[in-house]
C-alpha positions in Angstrom: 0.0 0.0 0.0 1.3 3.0 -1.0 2.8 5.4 2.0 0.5 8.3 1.1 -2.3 6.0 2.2 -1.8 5.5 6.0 0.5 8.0 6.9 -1.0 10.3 9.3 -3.5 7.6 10.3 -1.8 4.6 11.3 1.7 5.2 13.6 4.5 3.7 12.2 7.7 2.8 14.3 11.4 2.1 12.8 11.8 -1.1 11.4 8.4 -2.0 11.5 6.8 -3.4 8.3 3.5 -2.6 7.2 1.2 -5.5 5.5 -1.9 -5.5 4.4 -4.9 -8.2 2.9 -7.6 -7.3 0.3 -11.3 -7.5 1.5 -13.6 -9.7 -1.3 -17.1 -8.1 -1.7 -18.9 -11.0 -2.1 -17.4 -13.1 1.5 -19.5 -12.9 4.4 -16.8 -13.1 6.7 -18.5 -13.3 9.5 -19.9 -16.5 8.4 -16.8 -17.9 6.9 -16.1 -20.9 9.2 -19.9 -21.9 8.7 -19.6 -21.8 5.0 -16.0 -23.9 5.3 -17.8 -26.8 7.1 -20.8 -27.2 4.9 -18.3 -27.2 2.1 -16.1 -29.7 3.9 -19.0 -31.7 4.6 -20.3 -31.8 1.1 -16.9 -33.0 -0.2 -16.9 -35.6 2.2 -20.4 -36.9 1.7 -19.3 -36.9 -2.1 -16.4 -39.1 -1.2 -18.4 -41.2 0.3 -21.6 -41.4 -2.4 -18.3 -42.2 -4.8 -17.0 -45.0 -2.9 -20.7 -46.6 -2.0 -21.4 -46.9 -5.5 -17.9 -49.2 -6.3 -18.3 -51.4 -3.3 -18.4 -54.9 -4.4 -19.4 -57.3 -2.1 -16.5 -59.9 -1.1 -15.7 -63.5 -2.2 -16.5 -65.9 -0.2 -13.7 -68.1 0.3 -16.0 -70.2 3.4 -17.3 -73.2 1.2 -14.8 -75.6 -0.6 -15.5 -76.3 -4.4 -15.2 -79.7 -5.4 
């Protein structure tokens, strides 16, 4: 961010480092970790519809074949 920015507003102390993140419009940041584990969960439940439909039931290796 350029100096002319802050200066006068924020204090600034010698060999400090100013930083700075960018604020997205559209992110209800309030409700961030809300919307994080329903999109965790959804993934997840995906997974699992995924691997329910390639289950193949097992041999059965019980009874001998003559």
């Amino acid at each position: 961010m350029p100096e002319t920015r802050w200066k006068g507003y924020i204090k600034d102390y010698s060999g400090s480092t100013m930083m700075q993140c960018k604020i997205h419009k559209g992110i209800d940041y309030a409700e961030i970790s809300n919307t994080i584990k329903l999109q965790r969960k959804f993934v997840i439940d995906k997974i699992h519809e995924i691997m329910n439909k390639r289950i193949y039931s097992a041999l059965d290796f019980s009874t001998k074949v003559n």
